[in-house]
C-alpha positions as CSV (number, residue, x, y, z in Angstrom):
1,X,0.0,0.0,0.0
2,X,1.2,3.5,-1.3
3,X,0.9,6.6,1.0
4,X,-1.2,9.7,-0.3
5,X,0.5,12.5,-1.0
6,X,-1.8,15.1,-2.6
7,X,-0.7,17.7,-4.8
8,X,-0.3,21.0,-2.9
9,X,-1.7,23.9,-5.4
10,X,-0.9,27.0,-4.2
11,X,-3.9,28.7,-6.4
12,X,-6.6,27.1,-4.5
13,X,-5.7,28.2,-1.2
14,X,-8.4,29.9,0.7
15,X,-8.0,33.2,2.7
16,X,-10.3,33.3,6.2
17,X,-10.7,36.3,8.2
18,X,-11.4,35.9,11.8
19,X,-12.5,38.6,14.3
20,X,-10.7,38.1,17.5
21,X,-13.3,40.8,19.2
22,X,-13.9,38.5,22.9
23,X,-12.2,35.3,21.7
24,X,-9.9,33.5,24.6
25,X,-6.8,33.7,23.6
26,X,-6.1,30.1,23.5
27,X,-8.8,28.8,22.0
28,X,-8.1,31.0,19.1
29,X,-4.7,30.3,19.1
30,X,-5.8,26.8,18.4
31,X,-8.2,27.0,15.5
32,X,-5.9,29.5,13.8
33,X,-3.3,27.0,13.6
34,X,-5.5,24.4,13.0
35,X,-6.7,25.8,9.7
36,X,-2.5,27.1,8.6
37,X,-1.7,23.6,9.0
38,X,-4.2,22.2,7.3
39,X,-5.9,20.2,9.9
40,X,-9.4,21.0,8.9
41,X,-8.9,19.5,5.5
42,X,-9.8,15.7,4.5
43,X,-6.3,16.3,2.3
44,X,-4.3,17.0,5.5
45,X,-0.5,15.5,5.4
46,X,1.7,16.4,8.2
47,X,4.6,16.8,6.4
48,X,3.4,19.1,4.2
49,X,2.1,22.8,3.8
50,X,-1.9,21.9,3.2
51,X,-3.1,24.9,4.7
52,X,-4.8,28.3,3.9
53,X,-4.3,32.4,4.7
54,X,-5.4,33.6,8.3
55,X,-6.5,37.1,8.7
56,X,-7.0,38.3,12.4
57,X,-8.4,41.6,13.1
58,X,-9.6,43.3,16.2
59,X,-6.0,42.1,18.1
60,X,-6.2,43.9,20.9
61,X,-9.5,42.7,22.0
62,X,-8.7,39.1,22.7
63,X,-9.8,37.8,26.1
64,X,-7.4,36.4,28.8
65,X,-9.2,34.4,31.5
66,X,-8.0,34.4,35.3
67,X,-5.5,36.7,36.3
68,X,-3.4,36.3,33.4
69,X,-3.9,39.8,32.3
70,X,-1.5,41.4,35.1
71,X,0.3,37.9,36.7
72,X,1.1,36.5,32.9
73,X,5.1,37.5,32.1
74,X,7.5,37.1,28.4
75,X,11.0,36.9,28.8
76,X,13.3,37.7,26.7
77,X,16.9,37.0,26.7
78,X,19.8,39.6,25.1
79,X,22.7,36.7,25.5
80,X,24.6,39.0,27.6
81,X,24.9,39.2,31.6
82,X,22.0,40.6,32.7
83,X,20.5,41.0,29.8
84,X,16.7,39.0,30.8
85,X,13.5,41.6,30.2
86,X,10.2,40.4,31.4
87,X,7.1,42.1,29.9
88,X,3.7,42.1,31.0
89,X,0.9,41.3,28.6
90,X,-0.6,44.5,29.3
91,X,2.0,45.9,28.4
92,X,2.3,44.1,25.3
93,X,-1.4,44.7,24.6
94,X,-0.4,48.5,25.0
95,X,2.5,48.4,22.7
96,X,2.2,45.3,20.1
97,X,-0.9,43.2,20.6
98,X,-0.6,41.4,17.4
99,X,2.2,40.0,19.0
100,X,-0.3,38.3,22.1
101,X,-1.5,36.0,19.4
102,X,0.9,35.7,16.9
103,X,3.1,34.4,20.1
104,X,0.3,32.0,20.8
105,X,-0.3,30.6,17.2
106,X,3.3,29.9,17.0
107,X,3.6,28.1,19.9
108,X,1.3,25.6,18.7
109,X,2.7,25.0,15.2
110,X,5.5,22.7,14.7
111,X,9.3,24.1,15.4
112,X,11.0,23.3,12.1
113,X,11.3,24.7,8.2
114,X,7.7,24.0,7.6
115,X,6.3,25.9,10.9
116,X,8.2,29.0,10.0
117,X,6.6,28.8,6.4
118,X,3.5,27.9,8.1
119,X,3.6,31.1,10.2
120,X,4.1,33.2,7.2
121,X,0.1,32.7,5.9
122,X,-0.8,34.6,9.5
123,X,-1.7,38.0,9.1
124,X,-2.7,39.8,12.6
125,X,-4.0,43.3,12.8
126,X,-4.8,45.8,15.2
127,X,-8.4,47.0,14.7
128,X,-11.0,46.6,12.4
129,X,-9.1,47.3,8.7
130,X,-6.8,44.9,6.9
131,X,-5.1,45.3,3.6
132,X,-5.9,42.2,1.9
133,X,-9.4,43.0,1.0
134,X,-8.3,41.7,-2.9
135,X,-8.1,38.4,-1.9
136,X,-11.8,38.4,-0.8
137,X,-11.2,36.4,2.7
138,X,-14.2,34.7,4.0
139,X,-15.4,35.5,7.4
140,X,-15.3,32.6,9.8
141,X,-17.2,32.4,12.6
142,X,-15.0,31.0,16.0
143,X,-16.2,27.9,17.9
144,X,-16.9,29.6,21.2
145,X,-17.8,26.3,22.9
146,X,-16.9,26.1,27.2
Protein backbone atom coordinates (compact mmCIF):
# COMPACT_ATOMS: atom_id res chain seq x y z
CA UNK A 1 0.00 0.00 0.00
CA UNK A 2 1.21 3.51 -1.34
CA UNK A 3 0.90 6.55 1.03
CA UNK A 4 -1.16 9.65 -0.33
CA UNK A 5 0.49 12.50 -1.02
CA UNK A 6 -1.77 15.15 -2.59
CA UNK A 7 -0.74 17.70 -4.78
CA UNK A 8 -0.31 21.03 -2.90
CA UNK A 9 -1.73 23.89 -5.41
CA UNK A 10 -0.87 26.98 -4.21
CA UNK A 11 -3.85 28.71 -6.36
CA UNK A 12 -6.55 27.14 -4.52
CA UNK A 13 -5.73 28.24 -1.20
CA UNK A 14 -8.38 29.92 0.66
CA UNK A 15 -8.00 33.21 2.69
CA UNK A 16 -10.29 33.28 6.17
CA UNK A 17 -10.74 36.31 8.22
CA UNK A 18 -11.45 35.92 11.81
CA UNK A 19 -12.55 38.63 14.30
CA UNK A 20 -10.68 38.12 17.52
CA UNK A 21 -13.29 40.85 19.22
CA UNK A 22 -13.92 38.47 22.90
CA UNK A 23 -12.25 35.34 21.71
CA UNK A 24 -9.88 33.47 24.61
CA UNK A 25 -6.84 33.68 23.56
CA UNK A 26 -6.06 30.05 23.55
CA UNK A 27 -8.84 28.83 22.02
CA UNK A 28 -8.12 31.01 19.13
CA UNK A 29 -4.73 30.34 19.11
CA UNK A 30 -5.79 26.79 18.44
CA UNK A 31 -8.23 26.95 15.52
CA UNK A 32 -5.90 29.55 13.81
CA UNK A 33 -3.26 27.00 13.56
CA UNK A 34 -5.48 24.39 12.99
CA UNK A 35 -6.71 25.84 9.74
CA UNK A 36 -2.53 27.11 8.65
CA UNK A 37 -1.67 23.58 9.00
CA UNK A 38 -4.23 22.18 7.28
CA UNK A 39 -5.91 20.21 9.91
CA UNK A 40 -9.43 20.99 8.91
CA UNK A 41 -8.87 19.51 5.54
CA UNK A 42 -9.81 15.74 4.47
CA UNK A 43 -6.27 16.30 2.29
CA UNK A 44 -4.32 17.04 5.54
CA UNK A 45 -0.51 15.50 5.37
CA UNK A 46 1.70 16.38 8.24
CA UNK A 47 4.58 16.80 6.38
CA UNK A 48 3.43 19.12 4.16
CA UNK A 49 2.15 22.76 3.77
CA UNK A 50 -1.85 21.87 3.24
CA UNK A 51 -3.12 24.85 4.73
CA UNK A 52 -4.76 28.31 3.85
CA UNK A 53 -4.34 32.36 4.69
CA UNK A 54 -5.43 33.58 8.29
CA UNK A 55 -6.48 37.11 8.69
CA UNK A 56 -7.00 38.27 12.35
CA UNK A 57 -8.39 41.64 13.14
CA UNK A 58 -9.58 43.28 16.21
CA UNK A 59 -6.03 42.05 18.06
CA UNK A 60 -6.15 43.88 20.93
CA UNK A 61 -9.54 42.65 22.02
CA UNK A 62 -8.65 39.15 22.73
CA UNK A 63 -9.83 37.84 26.06
CA UNK A 64 -7.42 36.36 28.85
CA UNK A 65 -9.19 34.37 31.48
CA UNK A 66 -7.98 34.40 35.27
CA UNK A 67 -5.46 36.68 36.29
CA UNK A 68 -3.43 36.31 33.44
CA UNK A 69 -3.87 39.85 32.29
CA UNK A 70 -1.48 41.37 35.11
CA UNK A 71 0.33 37.90 36.69
CA UNK A 72 1.11 36.49 32.95
CA UNK A 73 5.13 37.51 32.09
CA UNK A 74 7.48 37.12 28.41
CA UNK A 75 11.02 36.87 28.78
CA UNK A 76 13.33 37.69 26.67
CA UNK A 77 16.94 36.99 26.67
CA UNK A 78 19.84 39.57 25.10
CA UNK A 79 22.66 36.73 25.45
CA UNK A 80 24.65 38.97 27.60
CA UNK A 81 24.88 39.22 31.58
CA UNK A 82 21.96 40.59 32.73
CA UNK A 83 20.47 41.01 29.84
CA UNK A 84 16.67 39.03 30.81
CA UNK A 85 13.45 41.59 30.17
CA UNK A 86 10.18 40.38 31.43
CA UNK A 87 7.14 42.12 29.93
CA UNK A 88 3.70 42.06 31.01
CA UNK A 89 0.91 41.30 28.59
CA UNK A 90 -0.62 44.54 29.32
CA UNK A 91 2.03 45.86 28.43
CA UNK A 92 2.31 44.05 25.27
CA UNK A 93 -1.35 44.69 24.59
CA UNK A 94 -0.37 48.50 25.04
CA UNK A 95 2.51 48.42 22.70
CA UNK A 96 2.19 45.27 20.09
CA UNK A 97 -0.86 43.20 20.64
CA UNK A 98 -0.57 41.38 17.40
CA UNK A 99 2.21 39.96 19.02
CA UNK A 100 -0.27 38.26 22.06
CA UNK A 101 -1.51 35.97 19.36
CA UNK A 102 0.85 35.73 16.92
CA UNK A 103 3.09 34.37 20.07
CA UNK A 104 0.31 31.97 20.82
CA UNK A 105 -0.29 30.62 17.17
CA UNK A 106 3.29 29.95 17.03
CA UNK A 107 3.62 28.13 19.94
CA UNK A 108 1.31 25.65 18.67
CA UNK A 109 2.71 24.97 15.25
CA UNK A 110 5.54 22.70 14.69
CA UNK A 111 9.28 24.05 15.40
CA UNK A 112 10.96 23.32 12.14
CA UNK A 113 11.30 24.73 8.16
CA UNK A 114 7.65 23.99 7.59
CA UNK A 115 6.25 25.86 10.86
CA UNK A 116 8.18 28.99 10.00
CA UNK A 117 6.64 28.81 6.36
CA UNK A 118 3.55 27.86 8.07
CA UNK A 119 3.63 31.05 10.20
CA UNK A 120 4.10 33.24 7.17
CA UNK A 121 0.15 32.67 5.92
CA UNK A 122 -0.76 34.58 9.46
CA UNK A 123 -1.67 37.97 9.11
CA UNK A 124 -2.69 39.82 12.57
CA UNK A 125 -3.97 43.29 12.80
CA UNK A 126 -4.83 45.81 15.21
CA UNK A 127 -8.42 47.04 14.70
CA UNK A 128 -10.99 46.60 12.40
CA UNK A 129 -9.14 47.32 8.70
CA UNK A 130 -6.83 44.94 6.86
CA UNK A 131 -5.12 45.29 3.57
CA UNK A 132 -5.94 42.19 1.95
CA UNK A 133 -9.40 43.02 0.96
CA UNK A 134 -8.27 41.73 -2.95
CA UNK A 135 -8.15 38.45 -1.92
CA UNK A 136 -11.78 38.41 -0.79
CA UNK A 137 -11.20 36.42 2.71
CA UNK A 138 -14.18 34.67 4.00
CA UNK A 139 -15.44 35.55 7.44
CA UNK A 140 -15.31 32.62 9.77
CA UNK A 141 -17.15 32.43 12.63
CA UNK A 142 -14.98 31.02 16.02
CA UNK A 143 -16.18 27.93 17.85
CA UNK A 144 -16.87 29.57 21.20
CA UNK A 145 -17.76 26.33 22.95
CA UNK A 146 -16.92 26.07 27.17
Amino acid sequence: MKTYLPKVNLDQRKWYLIDADGAVLGRLAVQVANILRGRNKPIYTDHLDTGDFVIVVNAEKVLLTGKKETNKKFMTYSGWKGGEKYTSVEQIRARHPERLITHAVKGMIPKNRLGRVLLTKLKVYRGSEHPHAAQKPAPLALNRSN
